[in-house]
C-alpha positions in Angstrom: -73.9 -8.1 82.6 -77.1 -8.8 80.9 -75.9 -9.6 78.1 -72.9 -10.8 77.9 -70.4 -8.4 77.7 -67.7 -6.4 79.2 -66.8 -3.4 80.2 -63.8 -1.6 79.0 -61.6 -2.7 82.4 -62.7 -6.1 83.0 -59.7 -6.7 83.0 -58.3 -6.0 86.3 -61.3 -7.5 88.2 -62.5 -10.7 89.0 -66.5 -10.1 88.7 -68.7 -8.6 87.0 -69.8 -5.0 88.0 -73.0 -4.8 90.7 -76.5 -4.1 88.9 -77.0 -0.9 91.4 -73.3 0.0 90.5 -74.0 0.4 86.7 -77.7 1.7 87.9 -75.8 4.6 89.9 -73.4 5.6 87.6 -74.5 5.3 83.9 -74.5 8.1 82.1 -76.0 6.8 78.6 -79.5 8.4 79.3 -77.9 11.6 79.1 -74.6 11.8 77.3 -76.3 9.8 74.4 -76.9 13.0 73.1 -72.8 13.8 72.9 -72.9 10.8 69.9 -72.4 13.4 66.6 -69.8 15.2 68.7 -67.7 11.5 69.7 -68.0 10.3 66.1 -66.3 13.2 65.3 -63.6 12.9 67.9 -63.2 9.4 67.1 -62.4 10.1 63.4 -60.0 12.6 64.5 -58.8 10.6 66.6 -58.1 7.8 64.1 -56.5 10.0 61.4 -54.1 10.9 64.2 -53.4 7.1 65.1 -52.8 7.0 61.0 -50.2 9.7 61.0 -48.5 8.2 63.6 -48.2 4.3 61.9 -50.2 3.3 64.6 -53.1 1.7 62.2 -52.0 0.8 58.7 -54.4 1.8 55.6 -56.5 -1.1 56.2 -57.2 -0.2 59.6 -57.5 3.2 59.4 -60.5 2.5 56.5 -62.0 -0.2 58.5 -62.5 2.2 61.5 -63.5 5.4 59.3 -66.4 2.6 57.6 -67.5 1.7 61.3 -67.7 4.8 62.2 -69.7 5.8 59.1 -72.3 2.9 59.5 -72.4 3.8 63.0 -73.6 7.6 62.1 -76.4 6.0 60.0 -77.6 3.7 62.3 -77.6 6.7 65.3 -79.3 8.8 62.4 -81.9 7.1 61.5 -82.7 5.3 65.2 -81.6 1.9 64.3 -78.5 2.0 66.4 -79.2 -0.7 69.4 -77.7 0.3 72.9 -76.7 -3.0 74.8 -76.6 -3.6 78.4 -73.2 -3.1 78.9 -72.8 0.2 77.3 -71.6 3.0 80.2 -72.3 5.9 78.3 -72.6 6.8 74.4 -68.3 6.4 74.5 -68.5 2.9 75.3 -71.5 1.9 73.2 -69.9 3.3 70.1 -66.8 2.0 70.5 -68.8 -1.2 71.2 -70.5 -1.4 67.6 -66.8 -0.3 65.5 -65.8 -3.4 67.3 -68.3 -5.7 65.9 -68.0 -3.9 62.5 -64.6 -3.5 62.0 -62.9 -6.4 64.0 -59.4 -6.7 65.8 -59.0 -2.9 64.0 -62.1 -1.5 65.8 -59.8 -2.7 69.5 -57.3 -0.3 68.5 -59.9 3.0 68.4 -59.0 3.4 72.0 -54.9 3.9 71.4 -53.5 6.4 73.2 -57.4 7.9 73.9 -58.6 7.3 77.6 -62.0 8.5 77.9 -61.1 11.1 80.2 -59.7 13.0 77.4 -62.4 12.0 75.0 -65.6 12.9 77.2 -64.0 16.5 77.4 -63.1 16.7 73.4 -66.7 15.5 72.7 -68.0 18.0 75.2 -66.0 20.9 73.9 -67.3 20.2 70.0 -70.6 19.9 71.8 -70.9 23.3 73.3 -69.2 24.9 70.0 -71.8 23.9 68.0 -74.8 24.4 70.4 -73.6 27.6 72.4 -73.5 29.0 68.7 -77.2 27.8 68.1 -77.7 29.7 71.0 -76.3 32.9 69.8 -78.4 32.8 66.7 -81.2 32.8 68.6 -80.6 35.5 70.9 -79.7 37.4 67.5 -83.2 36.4 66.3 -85.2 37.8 69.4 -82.9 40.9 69.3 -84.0 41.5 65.7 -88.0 41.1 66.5 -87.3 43.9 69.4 -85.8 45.9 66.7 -89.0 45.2 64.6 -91.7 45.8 66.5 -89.4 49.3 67.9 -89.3 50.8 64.4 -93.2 49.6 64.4 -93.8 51.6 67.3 -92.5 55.2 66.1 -93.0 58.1 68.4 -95.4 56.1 70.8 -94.8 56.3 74.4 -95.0 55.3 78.0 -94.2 55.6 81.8 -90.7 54.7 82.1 -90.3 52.9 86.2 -88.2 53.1 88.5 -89.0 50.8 91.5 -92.1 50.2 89.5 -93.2 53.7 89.9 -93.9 56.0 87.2 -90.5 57.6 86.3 -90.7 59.8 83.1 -92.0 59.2 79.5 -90.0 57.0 77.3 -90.6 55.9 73.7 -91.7 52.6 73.4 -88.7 51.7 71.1 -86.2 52.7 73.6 -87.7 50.5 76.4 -87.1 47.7 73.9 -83.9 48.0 72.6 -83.3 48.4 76.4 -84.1 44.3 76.2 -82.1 44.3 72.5 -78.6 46.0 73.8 -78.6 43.9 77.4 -79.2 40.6 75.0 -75.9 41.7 73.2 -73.7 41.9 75.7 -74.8 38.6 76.1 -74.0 37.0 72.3 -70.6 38.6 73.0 -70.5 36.9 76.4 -71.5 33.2 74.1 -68.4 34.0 72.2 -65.9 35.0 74.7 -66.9 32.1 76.6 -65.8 30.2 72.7 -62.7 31.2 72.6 -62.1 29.2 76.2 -64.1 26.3 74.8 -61.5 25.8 71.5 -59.2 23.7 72.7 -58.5 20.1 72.8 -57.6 18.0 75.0 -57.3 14.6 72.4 -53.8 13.4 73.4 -53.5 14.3 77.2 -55.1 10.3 77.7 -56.3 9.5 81.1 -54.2 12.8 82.8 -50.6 12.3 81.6 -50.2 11.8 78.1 -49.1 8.7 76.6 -45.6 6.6 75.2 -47.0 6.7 72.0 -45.7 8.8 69.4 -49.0 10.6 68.9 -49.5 14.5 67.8 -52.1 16.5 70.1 -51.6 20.1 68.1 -52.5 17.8 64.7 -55.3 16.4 66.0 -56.5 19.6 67.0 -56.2 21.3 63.3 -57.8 18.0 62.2 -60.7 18.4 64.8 -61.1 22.3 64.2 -59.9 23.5 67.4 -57.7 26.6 67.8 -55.2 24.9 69.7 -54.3 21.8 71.7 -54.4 21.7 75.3 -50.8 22.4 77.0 -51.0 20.4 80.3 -52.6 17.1 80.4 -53.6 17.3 84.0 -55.4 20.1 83.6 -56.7 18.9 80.0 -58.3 16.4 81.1 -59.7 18.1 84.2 -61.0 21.1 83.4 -64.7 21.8 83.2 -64.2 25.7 83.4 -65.5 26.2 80.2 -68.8 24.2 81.5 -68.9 26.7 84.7 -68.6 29.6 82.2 -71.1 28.5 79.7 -73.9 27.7 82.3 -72.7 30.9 83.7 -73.6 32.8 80.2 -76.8 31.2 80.0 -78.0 31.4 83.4 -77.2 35.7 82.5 -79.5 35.3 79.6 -82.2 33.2 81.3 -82.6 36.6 83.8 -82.6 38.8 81.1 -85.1 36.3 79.9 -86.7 36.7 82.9 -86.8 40.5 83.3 -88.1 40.6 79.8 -91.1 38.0 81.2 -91.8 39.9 84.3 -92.5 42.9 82.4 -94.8 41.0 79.9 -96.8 39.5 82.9 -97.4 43.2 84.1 -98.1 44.9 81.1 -100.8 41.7 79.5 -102.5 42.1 83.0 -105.6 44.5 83.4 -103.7 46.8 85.4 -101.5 47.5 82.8 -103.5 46.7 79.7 -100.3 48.0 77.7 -100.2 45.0 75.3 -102.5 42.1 74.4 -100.8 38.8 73.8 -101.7 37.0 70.6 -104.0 33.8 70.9 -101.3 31.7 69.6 -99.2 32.7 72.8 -101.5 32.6 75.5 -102.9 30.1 77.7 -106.6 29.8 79.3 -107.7 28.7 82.8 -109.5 25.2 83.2 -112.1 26.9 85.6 -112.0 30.2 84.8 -113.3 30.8 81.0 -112.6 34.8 81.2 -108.5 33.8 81.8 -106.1 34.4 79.2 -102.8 33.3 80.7 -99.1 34.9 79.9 -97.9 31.5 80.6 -94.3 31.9 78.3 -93.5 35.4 80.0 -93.9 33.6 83.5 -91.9 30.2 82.5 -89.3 33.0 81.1 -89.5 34.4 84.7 -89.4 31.1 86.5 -87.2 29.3 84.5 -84.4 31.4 85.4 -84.2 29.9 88.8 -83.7 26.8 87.7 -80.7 27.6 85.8 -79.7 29.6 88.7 -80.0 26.3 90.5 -77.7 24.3 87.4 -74.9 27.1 87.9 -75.1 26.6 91.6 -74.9 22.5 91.6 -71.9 22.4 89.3 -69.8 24.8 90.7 -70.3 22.7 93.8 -69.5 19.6 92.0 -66.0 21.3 90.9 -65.6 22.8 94.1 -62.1 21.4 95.9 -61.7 18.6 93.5 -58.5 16.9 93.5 -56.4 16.6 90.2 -57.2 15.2 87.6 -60.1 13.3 86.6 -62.8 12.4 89.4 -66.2 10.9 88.3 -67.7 13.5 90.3 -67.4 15.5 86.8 -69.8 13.0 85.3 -71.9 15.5 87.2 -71.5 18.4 84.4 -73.2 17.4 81.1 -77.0 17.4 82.6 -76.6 20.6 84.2 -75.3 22.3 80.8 -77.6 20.2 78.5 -80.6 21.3 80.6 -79.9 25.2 80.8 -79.1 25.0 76.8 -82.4 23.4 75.9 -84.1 25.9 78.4 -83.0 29.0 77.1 -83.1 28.0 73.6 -87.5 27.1 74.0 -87.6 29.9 76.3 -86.1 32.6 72.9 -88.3 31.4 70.5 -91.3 31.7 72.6 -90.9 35.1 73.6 -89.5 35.9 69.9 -93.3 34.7 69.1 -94.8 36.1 72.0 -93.1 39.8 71.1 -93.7 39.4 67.4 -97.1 38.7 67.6 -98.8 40.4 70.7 -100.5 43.7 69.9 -99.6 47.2 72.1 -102.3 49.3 73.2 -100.4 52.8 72.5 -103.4 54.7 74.0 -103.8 53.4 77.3 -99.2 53.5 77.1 -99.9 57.5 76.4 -102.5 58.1 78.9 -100.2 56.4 81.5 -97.1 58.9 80.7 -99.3 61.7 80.2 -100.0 61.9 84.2 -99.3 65.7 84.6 -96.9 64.1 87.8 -94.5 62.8 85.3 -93.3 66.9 84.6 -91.5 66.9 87.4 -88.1 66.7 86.6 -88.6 68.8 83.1 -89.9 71.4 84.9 -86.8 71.5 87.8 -85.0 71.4 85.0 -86.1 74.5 83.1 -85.5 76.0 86.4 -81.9 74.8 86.7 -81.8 76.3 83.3 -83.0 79.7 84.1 -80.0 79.7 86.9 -81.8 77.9 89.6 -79.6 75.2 92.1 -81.0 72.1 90.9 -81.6 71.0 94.8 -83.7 74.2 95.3 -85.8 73.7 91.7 -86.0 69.7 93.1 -87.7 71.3 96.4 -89.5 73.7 94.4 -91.1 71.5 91.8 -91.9 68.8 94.7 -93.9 70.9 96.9 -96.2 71.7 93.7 -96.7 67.8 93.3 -97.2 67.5 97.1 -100.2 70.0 96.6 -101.3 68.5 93.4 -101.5 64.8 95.1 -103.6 66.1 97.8 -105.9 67.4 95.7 -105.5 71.1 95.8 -105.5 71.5 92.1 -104.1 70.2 88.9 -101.0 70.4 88.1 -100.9 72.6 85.3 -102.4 75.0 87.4 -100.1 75.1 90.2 -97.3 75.4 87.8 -99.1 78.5 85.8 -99.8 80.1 88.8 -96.4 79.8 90.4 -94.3 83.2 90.5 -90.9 81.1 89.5 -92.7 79.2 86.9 -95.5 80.2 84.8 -97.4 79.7 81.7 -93.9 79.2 79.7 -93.1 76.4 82.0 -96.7 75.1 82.2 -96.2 74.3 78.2 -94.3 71.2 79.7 -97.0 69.9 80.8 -99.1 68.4 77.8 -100.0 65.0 76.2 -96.9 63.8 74.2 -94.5 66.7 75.4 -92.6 65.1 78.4 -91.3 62.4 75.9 -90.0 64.9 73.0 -87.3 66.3 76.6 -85.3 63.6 76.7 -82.6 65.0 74.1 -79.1 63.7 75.6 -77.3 61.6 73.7 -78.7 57.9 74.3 -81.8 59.0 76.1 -85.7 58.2 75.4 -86.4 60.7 73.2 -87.1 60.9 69.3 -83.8 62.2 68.5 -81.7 60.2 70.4 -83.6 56.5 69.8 -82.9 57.5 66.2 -79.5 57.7 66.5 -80.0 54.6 68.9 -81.5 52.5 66.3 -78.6 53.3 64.1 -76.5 52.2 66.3 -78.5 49.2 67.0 -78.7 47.9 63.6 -74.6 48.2 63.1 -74.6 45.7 66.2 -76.6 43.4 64.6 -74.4 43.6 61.5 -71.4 42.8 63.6 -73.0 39.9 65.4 -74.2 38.4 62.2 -70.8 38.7 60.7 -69.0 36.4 63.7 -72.1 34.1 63.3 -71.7 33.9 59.8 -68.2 34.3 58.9 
């Protein structure tokens, strides 16, 4: 080792580990970032070694100091990795040592770091996957914003990206806003997986010392302790499922972007993206880029990709620990920091970007988009709907050809008339859509009710 020292089973060998062993499997550069989260398992972790008469008062405070001086130092940068430090476990066990003496050895009783690296972990993705949550909360409440900013304007709703039927503006947003729910309840049912501990189980079968696992975790703030040390220590399930939850988010993330690069384009010209949120071209000087909406797009594949690697790191892996699962951090650190830019960009991009409502209304206004109001004011005069389908499409047959417009064709038509030729008007297609839950005035009020109440909820489990 470059420096000197040792790692934590020297012992048992007679040299010193290969340079392109340590080069191949340190983990430091990336689990560094797991240091709050093992500072707080290793004060756990100490108080339980207390309890148990494993350290007397004098050790116990010796440790706790370290482990203080040791938050400062990683705090404020001044903390110095050495050569021989594995991964952020090693290297703070490393500096108790030198701080606290013969009572920083005894950190490591009855704690193997197979246990520990899944305790950290699991405090890690409590805390973030939370972060997380907030943020999805805070890009559902800008849709909610800018839907009761929108009022009674309108536009083409798609299917297969072709003009459907009118919508309201709002209800194509809080489309974006109820979708991003499901997934905050996802974050949390994915928690309740995440809150246990595993402190105790040691390196897969527990340990002759007269420890308490079910303590620790009270002390630690888990809900419970783990109840099988095998799979304790083993278990990266509640990895799979958290990459899993994001990777859901980063497509609705990327629905949400494919829209925005269609609507910003000329095309569309539904909305104009604010300065602040836009990119230019270096050749072209006319460009104004949706570059967020597309990394929001293309970003999603690569945490498609994360989800993919790691559950084929799990796959078929024998009980218990296998370094293979050293394998699981960068995956999960990587599609949390992705999805956590990628909210409050479009949050910025949403809240700041301007809608043309005109060109939206001229769009929904095609006299095409009647169709199904007007088979449906013949269902409700006693008409099969299949026959009024028929009846209504061989007027827009005509109309597309060129025969005549459409509010002709309907006046003129012996089953349908001026009455039903009403239908057919700027702004009237999108007052129809009266079900319960549907686009229209009436029912996007009620929506946005409802809406707000979910919010409510969510904020209350975020802040109990």
């Amino acid at each position: 080792m470059d420096d000197g020292s040792e790692p934590l089973w020297h012992g048992r060998f007679g040299a010193s580990p290969s340079e392109s062993l340590l080069d191949y499997t340190a983990s430091l550069p990336f689990d560094r970032l797991l240091w709050r989260d093992d500072l707080a398992g290793s004060r756990g972790h100490v108080r339980g070694l207390s309890r148990a008469g494993l350290l007397d008062e004098a050790e116990t405070r010796a440790v706790v100091d370290a482990l203080d001086t040791v938050e400062s130092e990683m705090a404020d940068g001044s903390f110095r990795f050495a050569g021989g430090d594995e991964d952020i476990h090693t290297a703070v066990e490393r500096r108790v040592t030198e701080l606290a003496g013969p009572a920083g050895a005894k950190l490591h009783t009855a704690r193997s770091r197979n246990d520990q690296v899944a305790t950290d972990l699991r405090l890690w993705c409590k805390r973030e996957l939370l972060v997380v949550a907030e943020q999805v909360a805070e890009l559902q409440r800008v849709l909610l914003a800018r839907s009761l900013h929108a009022g009674q304007s309108y536009l083409p709703g798609y299917t297969h990206l072709q003009r459907a039927q009118p919508v309201l503006l709002a209800h194509h947003l809080l489309a974006h806003g109820w979708a991003l729910g499901r997934d905050v309840e996802r974050i949390h049912d994915a928690l309740g997986r995440v809150d246990v501990c595993p402190l105790g189980a040691g390196a897969l079968a527990g340990t002759s010392l007269p420890i308490d696992p079910a303590a620790t975790a009270v002390d630690l703030g888990f809900a419970r302790a783990f109840d099988n040390s095998l799979d304790a220590v083993s278990d990266r399930d509640f990895v799979a499922e958290a990459v899993f939850v994001l990777t859901l988010l980063a497509v609705h993330l990327a629905r949400i972007g494919e829209e925005w690069v269609l609507w910003s384009s000329q095309e569309f010209g539904f909305v104009r993206l604010h300065d602040a949120y836009a990119t230019g071209s270096s050749m072209l000087p006319q460009k104004k880029n949706p570059d967020i909406a597309e990394l929001a797009r293309g970003k999603s594949g690569r945490l498609i990709g994360n989800l993919s690697g790691l559950l084929a790191t799990l796959k078929g892996l024998p009980l218990a620990y296998n370094r293979d699962l050293q394998e699981d951090k960068e995956p999960l650190f990587d599609s949390v920091a992705q999805v956590s830019r990628g909210l409050t960009a479009l949050a910025g991009m949403i809240e700041t970007a301007a809608f043309d409502t005109e060109v939206m209304a001229k769009a929904a206004d095609d006299e095409a988009m009647a169709a199904t109001d007007l088979a449906e004011w013949l269902v409700r005069r006693g008409m099969p709907f299949r026959d009024a389908h028929a009846t209504v499409g061989a007027l827009v047959r005509r109309h597309v050809a060129g025969e005549a417009p459409m509010h002709r064709l309907v006046t003129d038509h012996p089953q349908l008339g001026p009455e039903a030729a009403a239908l057919i008007g700027s702004g009237v297609g999108v007052t129809q859509r009266t079900s319960p839950g549907g686009a229209g005035p009436r029912p996007v009020a009620a929506q946005i009710i409802a809406y707000e109440q979910m919010l409510a909820r969510q904020d209350e489990r975020l802040r109990p």
